[in-house]
Structure formats: C-alpha cells, structure tokens
C-alpha positions in Angstrom: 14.9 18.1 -31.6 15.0 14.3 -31.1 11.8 12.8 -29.7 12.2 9.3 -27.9 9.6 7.6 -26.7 10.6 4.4 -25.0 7.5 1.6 -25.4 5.3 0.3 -22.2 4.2 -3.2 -23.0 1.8 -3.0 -20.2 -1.7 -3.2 -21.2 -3.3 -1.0 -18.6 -1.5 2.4 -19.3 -2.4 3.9 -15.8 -0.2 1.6 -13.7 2.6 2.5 -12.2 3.9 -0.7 -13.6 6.0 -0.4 -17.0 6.5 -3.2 -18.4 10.0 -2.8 -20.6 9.1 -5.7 -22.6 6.1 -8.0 -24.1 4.5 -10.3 -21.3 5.8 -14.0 -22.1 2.9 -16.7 -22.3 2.3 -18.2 -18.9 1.1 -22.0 -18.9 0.6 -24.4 -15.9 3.6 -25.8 -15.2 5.7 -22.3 -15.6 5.0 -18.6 -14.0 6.2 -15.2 -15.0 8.5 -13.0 -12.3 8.5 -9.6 -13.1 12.4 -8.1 -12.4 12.9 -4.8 -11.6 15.1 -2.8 -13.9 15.2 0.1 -11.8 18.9 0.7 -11.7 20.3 -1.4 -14.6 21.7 1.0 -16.9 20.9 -1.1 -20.0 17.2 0.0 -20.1 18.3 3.5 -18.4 16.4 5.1 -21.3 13.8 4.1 -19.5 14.1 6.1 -16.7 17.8 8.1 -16.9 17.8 12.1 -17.9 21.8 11.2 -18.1 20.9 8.5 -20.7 18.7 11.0 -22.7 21.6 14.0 -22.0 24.1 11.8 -23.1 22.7 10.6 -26.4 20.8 14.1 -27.4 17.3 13.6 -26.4 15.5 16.4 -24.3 15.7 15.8 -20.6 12.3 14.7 -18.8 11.2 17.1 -16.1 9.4 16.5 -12.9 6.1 16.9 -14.3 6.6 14.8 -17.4 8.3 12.4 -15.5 5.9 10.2 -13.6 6.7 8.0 -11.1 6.8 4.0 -11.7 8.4 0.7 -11.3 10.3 -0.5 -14.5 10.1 -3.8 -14.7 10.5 -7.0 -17.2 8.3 -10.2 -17.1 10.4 -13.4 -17.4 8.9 -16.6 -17.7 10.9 -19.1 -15.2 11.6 -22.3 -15.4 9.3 -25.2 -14.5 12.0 -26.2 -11.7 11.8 -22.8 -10.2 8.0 -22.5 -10.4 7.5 -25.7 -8.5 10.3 -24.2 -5.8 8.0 -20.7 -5.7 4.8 -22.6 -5.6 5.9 -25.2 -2.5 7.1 -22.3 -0.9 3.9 -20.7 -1.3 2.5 -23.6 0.2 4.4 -23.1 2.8 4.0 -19.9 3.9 0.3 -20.1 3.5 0.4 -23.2 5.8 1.9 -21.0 8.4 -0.2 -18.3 8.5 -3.0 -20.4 8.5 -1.9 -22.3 11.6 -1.9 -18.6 13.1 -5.4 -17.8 11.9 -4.4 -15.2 9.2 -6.3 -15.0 6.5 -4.8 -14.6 2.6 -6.4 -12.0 0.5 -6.6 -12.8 -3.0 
C-alpha cells in the first residue's frame, strides 16, 4: 500500500495552521498574506480522501484526519503592502477615536 505524506512547512507542528509551502522572506517594505487553499483542488492532496481514492492512496479517517486551515504564504507586493498597512492605519484610527483598545 502507497503511503503519502503531503509536507507542512510550518514550523510549529501543533497548529492548526499547515502551511502548503516554505514561508517567503518578509522585509520592510513587503508582508506575507497567507491564502487559504481550502477548496482549491490543486493542493486537494492536502486535505481530499477523493484525491487520495482517486490516485490509490489509503483514505484518511476521522481520527487521522485532524482538523486545520491549509494555507500558503505569499509575499505581496510593495504597492499592496503600503495599501494593507494605510488601511491598517486606518482602521486603528477609528477604533481609537471610539476608545477601543488593539491587542497585539
């Protein structure tokens, strides 16, 4: 029988997180999004027991399976991260003007 073993990049092996692919480099002047790749079926071997029927791999049941959030780190663009960041800005304005308080 087949054994398939897809990889989880994330460092912290506990977390519901699974990253689907290395963690790019962040700097300054760009951030990294993670996307969720939940129900895209090109990394459904992540997560699909039709993916693993189809190509011949032994289905995961409910106790194997654990629960988690697939998703892949992107590094954006230093046009987008300024766009995030202001908006940020933004938004933290606001709620301070309300007296909320941002946890960190």
């Amino acid at each position: 029988m087949k054994r398939f073993q897809p990889v989880n990049y994330n460092e912290d092996k506990d977390s519901i997180f699974v990253y689907i692919a290395p963690k790019p480099k962040e700097t300054e002047d760009q951030m990294v999004l993670y996307t969720s790749v939940n129900n895209n079926y090109k990394y459904a071997h992540y997560w699909s027991n039709n993916w693993r029927k189809v190509h011949g791999y032994p289905l995961l049941r409910k106790k194997a399976k654990r629960f988690g959030f697939y998703v892949k780190p992107e590094l954006q663009s230093v046009e987008s991260t300024k766009n995030i960041r202001s908006a940020v800005a933004e938004v933290d304005e606001i709620l301070d003007e309300l007296g909320y308080t941002r946890w960190s």
